[in-house]
LOROKE-126554 format. One record per atom (N, C-alpha, C): residue in three letters; z, x, y. Coordinates in Angstrom, 2 decimals. Layout:
N
<pt><type>ala</type><z>Z</z><x>X</x><y>Y</y></pt>
...
% end
This chain:
104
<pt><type>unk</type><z>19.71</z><x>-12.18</x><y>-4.03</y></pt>
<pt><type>unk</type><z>18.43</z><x>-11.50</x><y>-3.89</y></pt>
<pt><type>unk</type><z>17.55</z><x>-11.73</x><y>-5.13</y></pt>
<pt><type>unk</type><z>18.46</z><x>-11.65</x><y>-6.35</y></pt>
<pt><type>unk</type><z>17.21</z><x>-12.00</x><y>-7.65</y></pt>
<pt><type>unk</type><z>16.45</z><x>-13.47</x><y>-7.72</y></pt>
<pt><type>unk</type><z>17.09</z><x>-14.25</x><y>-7.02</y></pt>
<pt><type>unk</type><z>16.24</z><x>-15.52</x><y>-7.40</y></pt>
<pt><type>unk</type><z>15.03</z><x>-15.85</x><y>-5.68</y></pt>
<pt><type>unk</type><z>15.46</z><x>-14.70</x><y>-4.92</y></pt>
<pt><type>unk</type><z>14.70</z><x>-14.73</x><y>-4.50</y></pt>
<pt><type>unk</type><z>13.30</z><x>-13.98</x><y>-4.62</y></pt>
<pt><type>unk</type><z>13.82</z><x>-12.82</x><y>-5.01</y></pt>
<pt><type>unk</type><z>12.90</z><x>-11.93</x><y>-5.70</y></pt>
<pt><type>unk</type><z>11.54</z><x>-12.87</x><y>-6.69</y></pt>
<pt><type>unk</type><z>12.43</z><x>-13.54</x><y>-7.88</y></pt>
<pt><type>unk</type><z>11.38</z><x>-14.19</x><y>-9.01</y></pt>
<pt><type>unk</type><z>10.33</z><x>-15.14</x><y>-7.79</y></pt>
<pt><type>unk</type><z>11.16</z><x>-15.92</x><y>-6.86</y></pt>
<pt><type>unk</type><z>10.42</z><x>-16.91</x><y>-6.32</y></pt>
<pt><type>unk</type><z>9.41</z><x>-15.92</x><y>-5.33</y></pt>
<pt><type>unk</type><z>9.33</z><x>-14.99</x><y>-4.99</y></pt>
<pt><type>unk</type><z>8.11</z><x>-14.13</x><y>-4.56</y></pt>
<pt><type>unk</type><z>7.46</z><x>-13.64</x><y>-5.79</y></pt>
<pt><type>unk</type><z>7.58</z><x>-13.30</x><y>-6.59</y></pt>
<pt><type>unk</type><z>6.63</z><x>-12.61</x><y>-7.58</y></pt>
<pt><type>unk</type><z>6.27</z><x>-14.00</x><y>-8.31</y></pt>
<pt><type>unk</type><z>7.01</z><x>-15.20</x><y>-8.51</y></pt>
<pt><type>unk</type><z>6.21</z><x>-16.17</x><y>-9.03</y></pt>
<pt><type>unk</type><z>4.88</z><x>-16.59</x><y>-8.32</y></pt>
<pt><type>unk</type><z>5.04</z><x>-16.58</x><y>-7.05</y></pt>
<pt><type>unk</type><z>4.17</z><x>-17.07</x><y>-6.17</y></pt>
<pt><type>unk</type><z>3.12</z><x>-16.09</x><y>-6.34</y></pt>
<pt><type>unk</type><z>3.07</z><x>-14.96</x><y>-6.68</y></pt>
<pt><type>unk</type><z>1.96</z><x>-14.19</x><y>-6.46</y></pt>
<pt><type>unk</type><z>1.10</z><x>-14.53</x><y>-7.71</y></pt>
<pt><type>unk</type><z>1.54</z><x>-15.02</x><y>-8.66</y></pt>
<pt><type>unk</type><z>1.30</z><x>-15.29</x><y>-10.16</y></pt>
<pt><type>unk</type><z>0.02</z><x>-15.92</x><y>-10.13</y></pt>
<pt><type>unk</type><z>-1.22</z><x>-15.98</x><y>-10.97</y></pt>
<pt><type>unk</type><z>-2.81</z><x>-16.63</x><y>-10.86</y></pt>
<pt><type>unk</type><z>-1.97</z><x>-18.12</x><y>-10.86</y></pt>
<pt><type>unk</type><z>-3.23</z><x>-18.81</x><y>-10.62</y></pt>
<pt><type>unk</type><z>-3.25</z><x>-20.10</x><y>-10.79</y></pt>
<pt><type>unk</type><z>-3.67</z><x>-20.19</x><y>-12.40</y></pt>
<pt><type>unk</type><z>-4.38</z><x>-19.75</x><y>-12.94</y></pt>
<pt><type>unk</type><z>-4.75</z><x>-19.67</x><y>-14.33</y></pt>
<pt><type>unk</type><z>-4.09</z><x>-18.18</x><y>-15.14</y></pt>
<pt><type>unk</type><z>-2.90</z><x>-18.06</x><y>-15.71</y></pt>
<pt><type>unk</type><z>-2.77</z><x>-16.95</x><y>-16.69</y></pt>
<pt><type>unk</type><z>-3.63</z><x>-16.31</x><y>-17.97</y></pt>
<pt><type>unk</type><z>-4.26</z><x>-16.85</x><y>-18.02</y></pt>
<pt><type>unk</type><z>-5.19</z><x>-16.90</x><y>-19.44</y></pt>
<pt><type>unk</type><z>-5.79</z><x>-15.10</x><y>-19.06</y></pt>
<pt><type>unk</type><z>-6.30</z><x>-14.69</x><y>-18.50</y></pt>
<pt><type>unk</type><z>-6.58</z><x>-13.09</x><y>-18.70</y></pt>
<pt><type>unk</type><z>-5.22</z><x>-12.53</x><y>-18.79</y></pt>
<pt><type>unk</type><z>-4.17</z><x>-12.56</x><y>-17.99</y></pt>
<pt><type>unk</type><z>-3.20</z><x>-11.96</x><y>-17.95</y></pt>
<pt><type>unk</type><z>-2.19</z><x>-12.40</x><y>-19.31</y></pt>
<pt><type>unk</type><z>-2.52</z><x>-13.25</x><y>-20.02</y></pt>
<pt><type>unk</type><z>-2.29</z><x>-13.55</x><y>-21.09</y></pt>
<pt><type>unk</type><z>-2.68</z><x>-12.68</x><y>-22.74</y></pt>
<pt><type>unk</type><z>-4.21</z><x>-12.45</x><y>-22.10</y></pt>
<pt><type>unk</type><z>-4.77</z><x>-11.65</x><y>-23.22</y></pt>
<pt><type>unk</type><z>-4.91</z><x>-10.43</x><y>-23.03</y></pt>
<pt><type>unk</type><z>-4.17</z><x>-10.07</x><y>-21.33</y></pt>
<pt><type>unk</type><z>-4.16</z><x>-8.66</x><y>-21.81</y></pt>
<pt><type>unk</type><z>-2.83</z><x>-8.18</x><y>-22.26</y></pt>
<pt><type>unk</type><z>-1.70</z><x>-8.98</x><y>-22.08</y></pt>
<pt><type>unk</type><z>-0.27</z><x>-8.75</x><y>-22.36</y></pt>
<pt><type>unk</type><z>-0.08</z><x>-8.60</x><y>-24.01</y></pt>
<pt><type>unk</type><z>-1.25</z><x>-9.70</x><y>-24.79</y></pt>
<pt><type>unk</type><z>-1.58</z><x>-9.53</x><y>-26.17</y></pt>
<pt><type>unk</type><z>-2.01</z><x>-8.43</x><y>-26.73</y></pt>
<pt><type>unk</type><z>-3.41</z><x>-8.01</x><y>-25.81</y></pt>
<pt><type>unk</type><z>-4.05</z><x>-6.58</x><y>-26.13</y></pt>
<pt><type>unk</type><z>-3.37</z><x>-5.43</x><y>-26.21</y></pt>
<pt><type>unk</type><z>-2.21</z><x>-5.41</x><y>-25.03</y></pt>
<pt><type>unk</type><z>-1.24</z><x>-4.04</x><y>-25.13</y></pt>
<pt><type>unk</type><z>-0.22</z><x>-4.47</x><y>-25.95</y></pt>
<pt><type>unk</type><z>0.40</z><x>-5.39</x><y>-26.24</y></pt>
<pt><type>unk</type><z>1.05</z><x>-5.38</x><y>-27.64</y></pt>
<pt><type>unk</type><z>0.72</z><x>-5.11</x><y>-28.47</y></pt>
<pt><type>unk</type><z>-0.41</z><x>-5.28</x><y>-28.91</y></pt>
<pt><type>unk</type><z>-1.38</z><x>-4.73</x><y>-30.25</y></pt>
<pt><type>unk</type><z>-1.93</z><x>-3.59</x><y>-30.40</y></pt>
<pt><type>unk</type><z>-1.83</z><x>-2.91</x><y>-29.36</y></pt>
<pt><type>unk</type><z>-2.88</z><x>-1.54</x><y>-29.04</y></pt>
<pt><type>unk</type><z>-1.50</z><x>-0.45</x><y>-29.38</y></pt>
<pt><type>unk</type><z>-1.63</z><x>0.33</x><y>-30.87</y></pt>
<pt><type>unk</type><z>-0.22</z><x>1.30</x><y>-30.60</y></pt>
<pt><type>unk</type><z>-1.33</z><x>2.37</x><y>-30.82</y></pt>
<pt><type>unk</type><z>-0.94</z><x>3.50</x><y>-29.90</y></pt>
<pt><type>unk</type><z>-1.73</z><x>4.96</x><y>-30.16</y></pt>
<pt><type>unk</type><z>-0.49</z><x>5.97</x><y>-29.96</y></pt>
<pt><type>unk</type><z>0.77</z><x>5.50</x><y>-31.07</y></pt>
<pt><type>unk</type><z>1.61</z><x>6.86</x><y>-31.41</y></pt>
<pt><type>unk</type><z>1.31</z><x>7.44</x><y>-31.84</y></pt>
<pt><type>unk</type><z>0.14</z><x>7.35</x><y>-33.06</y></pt>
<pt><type>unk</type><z>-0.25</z><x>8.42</x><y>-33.79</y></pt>
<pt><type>unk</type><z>-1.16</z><x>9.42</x><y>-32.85</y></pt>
<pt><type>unk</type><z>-1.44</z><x>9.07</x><y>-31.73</y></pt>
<pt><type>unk</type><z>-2.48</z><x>9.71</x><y>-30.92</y></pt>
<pt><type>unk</type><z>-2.07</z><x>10.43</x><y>-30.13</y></pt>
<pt><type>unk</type><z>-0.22</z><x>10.67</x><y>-29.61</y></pt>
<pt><type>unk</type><z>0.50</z><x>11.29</x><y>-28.62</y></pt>
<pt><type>unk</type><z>0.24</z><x>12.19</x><y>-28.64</y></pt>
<pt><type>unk</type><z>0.56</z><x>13.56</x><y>-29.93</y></pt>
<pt><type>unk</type><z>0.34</z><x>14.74</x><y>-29.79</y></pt>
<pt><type>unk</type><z>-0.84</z><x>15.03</x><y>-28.96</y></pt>
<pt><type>unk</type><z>-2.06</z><x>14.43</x><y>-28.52</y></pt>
<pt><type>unk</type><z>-3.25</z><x>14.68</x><y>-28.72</y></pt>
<pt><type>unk</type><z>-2.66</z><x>15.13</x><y>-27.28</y></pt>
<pt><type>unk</type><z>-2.18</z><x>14.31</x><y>-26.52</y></pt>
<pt><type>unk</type><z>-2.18</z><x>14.26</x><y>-24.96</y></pt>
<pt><type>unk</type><z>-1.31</z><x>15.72</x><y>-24.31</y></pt>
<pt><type>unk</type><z>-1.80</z><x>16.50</x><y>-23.82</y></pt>
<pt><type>unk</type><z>-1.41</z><x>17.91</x><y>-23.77</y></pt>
<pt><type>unk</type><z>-0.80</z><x>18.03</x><y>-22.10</y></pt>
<pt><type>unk</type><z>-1.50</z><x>17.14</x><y>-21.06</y></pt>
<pt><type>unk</type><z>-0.64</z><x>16.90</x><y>-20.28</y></pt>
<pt><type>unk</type><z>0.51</z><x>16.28</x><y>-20.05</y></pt>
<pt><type>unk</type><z>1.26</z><x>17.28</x><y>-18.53</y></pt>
<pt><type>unk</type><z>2.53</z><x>17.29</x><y>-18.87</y></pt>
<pt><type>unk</type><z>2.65</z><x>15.68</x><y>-18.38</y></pt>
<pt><type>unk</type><z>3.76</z><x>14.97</x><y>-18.87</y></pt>
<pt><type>unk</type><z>3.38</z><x>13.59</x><y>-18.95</y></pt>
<pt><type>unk</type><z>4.66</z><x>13.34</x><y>-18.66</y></pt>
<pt><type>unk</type><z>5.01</z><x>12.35</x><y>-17.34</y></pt>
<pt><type>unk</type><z>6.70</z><x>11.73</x><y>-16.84</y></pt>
<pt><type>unk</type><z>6.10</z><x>10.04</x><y>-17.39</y></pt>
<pt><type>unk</type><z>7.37</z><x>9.71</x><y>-17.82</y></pt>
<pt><type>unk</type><z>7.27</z><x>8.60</x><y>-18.72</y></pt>
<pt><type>unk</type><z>8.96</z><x>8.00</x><y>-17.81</y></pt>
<pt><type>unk</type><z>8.70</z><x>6.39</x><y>-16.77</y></pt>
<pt><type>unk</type><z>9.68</z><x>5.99</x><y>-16.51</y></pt>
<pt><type>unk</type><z>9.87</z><x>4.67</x><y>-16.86</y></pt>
<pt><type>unk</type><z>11.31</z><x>4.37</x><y>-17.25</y></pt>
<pt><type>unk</type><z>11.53</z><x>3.13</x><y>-17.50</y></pt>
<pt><type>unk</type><z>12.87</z><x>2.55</x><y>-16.80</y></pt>
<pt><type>unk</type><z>12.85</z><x>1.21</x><y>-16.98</y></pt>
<pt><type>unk</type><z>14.44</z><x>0.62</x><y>-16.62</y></pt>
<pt><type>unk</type><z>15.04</z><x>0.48</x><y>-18.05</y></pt>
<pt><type>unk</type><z>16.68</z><x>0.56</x><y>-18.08</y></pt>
<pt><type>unk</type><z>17.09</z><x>-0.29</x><y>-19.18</y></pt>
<pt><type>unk</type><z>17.00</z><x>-1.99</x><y>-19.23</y></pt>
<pt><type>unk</type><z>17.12</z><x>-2.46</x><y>-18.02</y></pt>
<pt><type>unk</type><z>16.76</z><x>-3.86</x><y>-18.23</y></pt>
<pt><type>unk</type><z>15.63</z><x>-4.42</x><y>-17.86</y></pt>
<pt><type>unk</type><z>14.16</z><x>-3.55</x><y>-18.73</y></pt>
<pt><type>unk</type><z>13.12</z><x>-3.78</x><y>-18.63</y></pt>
<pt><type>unk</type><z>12.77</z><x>-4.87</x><y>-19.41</y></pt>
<pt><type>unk</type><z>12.27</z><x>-6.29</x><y>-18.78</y></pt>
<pt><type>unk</type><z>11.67</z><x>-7.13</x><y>-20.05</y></pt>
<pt><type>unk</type><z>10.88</z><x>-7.17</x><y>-20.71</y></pt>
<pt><type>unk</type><z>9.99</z><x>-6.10</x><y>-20.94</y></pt>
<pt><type>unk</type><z>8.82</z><x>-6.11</x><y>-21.33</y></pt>
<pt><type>unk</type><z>9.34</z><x>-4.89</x><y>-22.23</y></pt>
<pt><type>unk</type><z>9.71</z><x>-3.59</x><y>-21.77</y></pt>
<pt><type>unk</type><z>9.75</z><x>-2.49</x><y>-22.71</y></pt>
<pt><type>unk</type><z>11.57</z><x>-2.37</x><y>-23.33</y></pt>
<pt><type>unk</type><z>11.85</z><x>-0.86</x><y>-24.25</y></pt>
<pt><type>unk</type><z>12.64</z><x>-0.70</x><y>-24.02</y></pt>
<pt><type>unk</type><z>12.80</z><x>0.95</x><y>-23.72</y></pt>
<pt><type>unk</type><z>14.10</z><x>1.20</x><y>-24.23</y></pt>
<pt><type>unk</type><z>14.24</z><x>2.25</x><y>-23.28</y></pt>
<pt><type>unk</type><z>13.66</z><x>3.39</x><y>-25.09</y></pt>
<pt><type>unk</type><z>13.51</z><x>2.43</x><y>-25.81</y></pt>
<pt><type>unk</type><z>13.30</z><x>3.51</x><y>-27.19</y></pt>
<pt><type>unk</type><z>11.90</z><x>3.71</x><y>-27.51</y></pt>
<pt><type>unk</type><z>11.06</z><x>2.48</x><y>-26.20</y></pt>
<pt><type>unk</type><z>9.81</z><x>3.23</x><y>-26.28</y></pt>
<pt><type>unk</type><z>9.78</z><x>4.19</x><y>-25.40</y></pt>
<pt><type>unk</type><z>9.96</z><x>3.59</x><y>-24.17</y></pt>
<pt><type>unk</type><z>9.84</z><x>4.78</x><y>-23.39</y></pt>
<pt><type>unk</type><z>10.37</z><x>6.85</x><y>-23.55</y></pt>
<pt><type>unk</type><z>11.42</z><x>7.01</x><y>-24.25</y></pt>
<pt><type>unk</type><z>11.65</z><x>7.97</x><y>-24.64</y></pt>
<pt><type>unk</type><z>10.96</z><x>7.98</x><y>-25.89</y></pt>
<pt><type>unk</type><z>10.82</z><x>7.38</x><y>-26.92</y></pt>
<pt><type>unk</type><z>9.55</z><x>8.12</x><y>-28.42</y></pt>
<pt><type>unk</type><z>8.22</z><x>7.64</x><y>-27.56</y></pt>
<pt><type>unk</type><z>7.86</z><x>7.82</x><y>-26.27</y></pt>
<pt><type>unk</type><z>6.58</z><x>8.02</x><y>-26.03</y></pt>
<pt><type>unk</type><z>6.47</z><x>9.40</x><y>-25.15</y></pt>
<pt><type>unk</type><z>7.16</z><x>9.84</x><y>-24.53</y></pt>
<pt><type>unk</type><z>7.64</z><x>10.89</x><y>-24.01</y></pt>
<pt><type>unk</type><z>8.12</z><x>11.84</x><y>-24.55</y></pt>
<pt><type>unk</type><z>8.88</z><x>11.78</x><y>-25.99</y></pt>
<pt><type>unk</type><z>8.99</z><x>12.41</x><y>-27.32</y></pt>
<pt><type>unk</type><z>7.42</z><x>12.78</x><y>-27.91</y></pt>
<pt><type>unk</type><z>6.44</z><x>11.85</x><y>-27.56</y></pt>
<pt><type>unk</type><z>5.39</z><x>11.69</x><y>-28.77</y></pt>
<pt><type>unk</type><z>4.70</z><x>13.06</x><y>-28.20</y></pt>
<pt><type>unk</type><z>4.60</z><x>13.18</x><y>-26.83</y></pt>
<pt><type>unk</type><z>3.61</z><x>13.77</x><y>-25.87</y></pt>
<pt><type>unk</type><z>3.97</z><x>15.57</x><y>-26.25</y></pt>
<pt><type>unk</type><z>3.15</z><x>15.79</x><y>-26.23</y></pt>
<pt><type>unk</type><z>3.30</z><x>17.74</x><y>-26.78</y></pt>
<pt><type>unk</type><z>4.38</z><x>18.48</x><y>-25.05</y></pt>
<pt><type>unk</type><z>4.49</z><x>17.40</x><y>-23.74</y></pt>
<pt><type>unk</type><z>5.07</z><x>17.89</x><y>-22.89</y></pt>
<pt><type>unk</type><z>5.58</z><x>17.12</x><y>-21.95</y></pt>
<pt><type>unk</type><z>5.89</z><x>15.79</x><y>-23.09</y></pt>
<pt><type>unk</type><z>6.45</z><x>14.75</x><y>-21.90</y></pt>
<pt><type>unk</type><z>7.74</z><x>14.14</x><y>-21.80</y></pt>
<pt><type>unk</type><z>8.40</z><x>13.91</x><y>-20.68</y></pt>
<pt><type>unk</type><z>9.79</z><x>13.69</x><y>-20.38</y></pt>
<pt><type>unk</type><z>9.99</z><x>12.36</x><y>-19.90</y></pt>
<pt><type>unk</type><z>10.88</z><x>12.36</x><y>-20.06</y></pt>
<pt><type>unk</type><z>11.15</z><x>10.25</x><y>-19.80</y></pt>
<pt><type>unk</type><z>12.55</z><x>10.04</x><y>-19.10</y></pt>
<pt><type>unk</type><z>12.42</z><x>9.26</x><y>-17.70</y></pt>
<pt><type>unk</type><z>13.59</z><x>9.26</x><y>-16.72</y></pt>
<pt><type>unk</type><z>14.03</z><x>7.79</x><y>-17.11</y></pt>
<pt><type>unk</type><z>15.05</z><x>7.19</x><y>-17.27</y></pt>
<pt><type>unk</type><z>15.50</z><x>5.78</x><y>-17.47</y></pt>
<pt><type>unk</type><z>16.13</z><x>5.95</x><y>-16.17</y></pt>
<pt><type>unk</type><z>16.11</z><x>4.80</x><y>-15.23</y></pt>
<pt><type>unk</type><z>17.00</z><x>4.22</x><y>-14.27</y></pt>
<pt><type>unk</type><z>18.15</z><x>3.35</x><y>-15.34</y></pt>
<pt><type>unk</type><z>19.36</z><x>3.40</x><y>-14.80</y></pt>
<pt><type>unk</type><z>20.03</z><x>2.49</x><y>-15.08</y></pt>
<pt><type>unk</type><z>20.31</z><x>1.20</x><y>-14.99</y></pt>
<pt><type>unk</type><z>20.31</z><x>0.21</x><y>-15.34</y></pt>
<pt><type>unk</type><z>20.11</z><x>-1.15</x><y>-14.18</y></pt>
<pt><type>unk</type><z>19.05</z><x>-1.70</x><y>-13.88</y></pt>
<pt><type>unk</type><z>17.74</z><x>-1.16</x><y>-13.86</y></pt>
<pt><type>unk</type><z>16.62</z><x>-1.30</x><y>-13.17</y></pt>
<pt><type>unk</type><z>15.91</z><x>-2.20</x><y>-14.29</y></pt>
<pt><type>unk</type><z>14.99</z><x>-2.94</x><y>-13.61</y></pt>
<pt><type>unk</type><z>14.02</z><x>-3.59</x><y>-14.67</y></pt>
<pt><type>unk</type><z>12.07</z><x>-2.98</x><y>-13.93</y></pt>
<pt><type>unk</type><z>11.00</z><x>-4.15</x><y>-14.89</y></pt>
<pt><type>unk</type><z>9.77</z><x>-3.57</x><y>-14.73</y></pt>
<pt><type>unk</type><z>9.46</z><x>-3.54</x><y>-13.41</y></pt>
<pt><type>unk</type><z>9.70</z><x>-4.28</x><y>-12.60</y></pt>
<pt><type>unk</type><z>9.21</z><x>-4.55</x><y>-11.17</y></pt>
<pt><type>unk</type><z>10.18</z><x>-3.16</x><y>-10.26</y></pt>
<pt><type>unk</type><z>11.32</z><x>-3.24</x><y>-10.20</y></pt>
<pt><type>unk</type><z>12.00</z><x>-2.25</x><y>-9.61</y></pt>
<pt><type>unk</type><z>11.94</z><x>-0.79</x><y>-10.22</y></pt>
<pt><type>unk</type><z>11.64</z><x>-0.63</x><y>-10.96</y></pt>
<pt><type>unk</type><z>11.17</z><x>0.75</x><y>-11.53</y></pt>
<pt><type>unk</type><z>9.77</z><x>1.42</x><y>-11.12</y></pt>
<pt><type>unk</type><z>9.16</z><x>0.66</x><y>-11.34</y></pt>
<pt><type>unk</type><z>7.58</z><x>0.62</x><y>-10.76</y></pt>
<pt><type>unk</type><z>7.48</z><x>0.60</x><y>-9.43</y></pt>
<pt><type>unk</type><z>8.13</z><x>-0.40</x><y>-8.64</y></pt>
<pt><type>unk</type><z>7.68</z><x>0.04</x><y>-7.29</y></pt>
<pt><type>unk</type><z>8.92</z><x>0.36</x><y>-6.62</y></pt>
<pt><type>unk</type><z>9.46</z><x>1.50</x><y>-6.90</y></pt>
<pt><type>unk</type><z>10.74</z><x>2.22</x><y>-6.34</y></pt>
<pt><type>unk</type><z>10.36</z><x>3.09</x><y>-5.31</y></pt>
<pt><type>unk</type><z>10.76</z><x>3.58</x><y>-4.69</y></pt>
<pt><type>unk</type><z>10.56</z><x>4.43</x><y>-3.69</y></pt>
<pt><type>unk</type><z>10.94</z><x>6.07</x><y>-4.09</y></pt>
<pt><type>unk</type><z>12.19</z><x>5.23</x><y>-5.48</y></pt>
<pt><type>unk</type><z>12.74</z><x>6.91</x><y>-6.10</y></pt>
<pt><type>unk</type><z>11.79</z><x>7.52</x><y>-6.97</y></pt>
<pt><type>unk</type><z>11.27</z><x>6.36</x><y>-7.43</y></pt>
<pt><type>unk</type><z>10.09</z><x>6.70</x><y>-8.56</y></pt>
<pt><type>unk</type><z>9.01</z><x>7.16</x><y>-8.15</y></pt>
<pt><type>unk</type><z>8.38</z><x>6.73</x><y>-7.00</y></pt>
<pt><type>unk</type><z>7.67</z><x>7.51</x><y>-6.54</y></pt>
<pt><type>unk</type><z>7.80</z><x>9.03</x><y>-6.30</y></pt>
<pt><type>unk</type><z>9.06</z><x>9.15</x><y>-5.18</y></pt>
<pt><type>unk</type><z>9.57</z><x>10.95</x><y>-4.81</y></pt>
<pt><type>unk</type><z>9.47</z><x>11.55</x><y>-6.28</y></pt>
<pt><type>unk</type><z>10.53</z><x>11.05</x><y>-7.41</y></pt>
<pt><type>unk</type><z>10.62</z><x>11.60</x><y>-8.69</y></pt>
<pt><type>unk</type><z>9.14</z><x>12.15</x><y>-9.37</y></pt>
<pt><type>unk</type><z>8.45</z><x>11.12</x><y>-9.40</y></pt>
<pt><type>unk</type><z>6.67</z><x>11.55</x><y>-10.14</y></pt>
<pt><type>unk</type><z>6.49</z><x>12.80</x><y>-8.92</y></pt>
<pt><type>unk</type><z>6.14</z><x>12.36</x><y>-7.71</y></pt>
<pt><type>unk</type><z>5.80</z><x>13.30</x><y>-6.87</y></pt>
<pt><type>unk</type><z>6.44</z><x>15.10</x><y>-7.26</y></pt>
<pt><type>unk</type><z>7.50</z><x>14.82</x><y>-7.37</y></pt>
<pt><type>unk</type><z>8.01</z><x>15.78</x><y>-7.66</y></pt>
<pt><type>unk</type><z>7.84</z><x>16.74</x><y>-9.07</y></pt>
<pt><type>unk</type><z>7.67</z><x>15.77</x><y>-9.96</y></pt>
<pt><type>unk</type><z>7.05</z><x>16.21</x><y>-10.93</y></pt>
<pt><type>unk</type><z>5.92</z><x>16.61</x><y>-11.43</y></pt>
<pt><type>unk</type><z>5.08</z><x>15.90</x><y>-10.41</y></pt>
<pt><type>unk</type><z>3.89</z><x>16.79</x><y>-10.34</y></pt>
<pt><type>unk</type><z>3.36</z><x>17.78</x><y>-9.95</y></pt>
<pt><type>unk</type><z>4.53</z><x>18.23</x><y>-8.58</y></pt>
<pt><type>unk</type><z>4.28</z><x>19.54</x><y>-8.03</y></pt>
<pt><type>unk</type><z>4.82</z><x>20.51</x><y>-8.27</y></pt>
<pt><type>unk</type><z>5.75</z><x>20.50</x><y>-9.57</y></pt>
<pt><type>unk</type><z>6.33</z><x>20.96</x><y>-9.92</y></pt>
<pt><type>unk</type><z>5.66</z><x>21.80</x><y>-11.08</y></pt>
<pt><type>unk</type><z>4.56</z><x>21.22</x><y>-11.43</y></pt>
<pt><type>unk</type><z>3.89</z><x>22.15</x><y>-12.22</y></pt>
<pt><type>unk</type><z>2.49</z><x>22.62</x><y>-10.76</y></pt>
<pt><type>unk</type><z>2.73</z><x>22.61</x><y>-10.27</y></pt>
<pt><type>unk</type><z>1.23</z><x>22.83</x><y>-9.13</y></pt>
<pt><type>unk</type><z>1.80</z><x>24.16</x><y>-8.66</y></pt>
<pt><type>unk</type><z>1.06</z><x>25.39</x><y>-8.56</y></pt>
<pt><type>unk</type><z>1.17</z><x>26.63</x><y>-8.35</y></pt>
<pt><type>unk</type><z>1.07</z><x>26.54</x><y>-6.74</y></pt>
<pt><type>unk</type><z>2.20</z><x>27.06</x><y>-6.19</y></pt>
<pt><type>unk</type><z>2.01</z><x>26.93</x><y>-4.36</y></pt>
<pt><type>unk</type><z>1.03</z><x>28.07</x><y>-4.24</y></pt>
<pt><type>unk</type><z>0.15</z><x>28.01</x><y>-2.60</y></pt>
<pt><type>unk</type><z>-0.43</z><x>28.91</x><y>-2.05</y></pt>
<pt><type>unk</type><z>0.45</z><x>30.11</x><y>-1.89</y></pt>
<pt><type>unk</type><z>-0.81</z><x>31.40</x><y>-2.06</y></pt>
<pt><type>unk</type><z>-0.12</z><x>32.74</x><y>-2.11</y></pt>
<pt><type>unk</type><z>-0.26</z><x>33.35</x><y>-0.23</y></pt>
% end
């Protein structure tokens, strides 16, 4: 399944990378830890451990950083399967209504 997987997400890939290039640069360069506290919403922060792009020590000191935010690691999972999970979805969902006051 994984090498079929890459050969669909390759295919979806531009014909020219060059924006997707400079923005992969821009968010490498862009750190606003010093700015976490600021963010007062409650904030779900998910990652894979075999994310290639992140790791799992940002994802928790960014969820650390947040005055109310929590960070779920899948095990196993990388950027593509974390992101478009079906668990990850229910999970956020859930976490969002979880602060939402039901009708009286």
């Amino acid at each position: 399944m994984r090498p079929f997987s890459r050969l669909v997400v390759g295919s979806m890939g531009p014909d020219d990378p060059t924006d997707l290039l400079v923005t992969l640069d821009a968010e490498d360069a862009f750190d606003v830890e010093a700015d976490l506290p600021r963010v007062t919403a409650p904030t779900l922060v998910t990652g894979g451990t075999q994310d290639a792009f992140d790791t799992r020590e940002l994802f928790e000191g960014t969820a650390a950083g947040v005055q109310n935010g929590r960070a779920h690691i899948y095990q196993g999972s990388g950027h593509l399967r974390t992101s478009g999970s079906s668990a990850t979805t229910n999970l956020t969902l859930g976490f969002m209504l979880a602060g939402t006051p039901l009708p009286s």
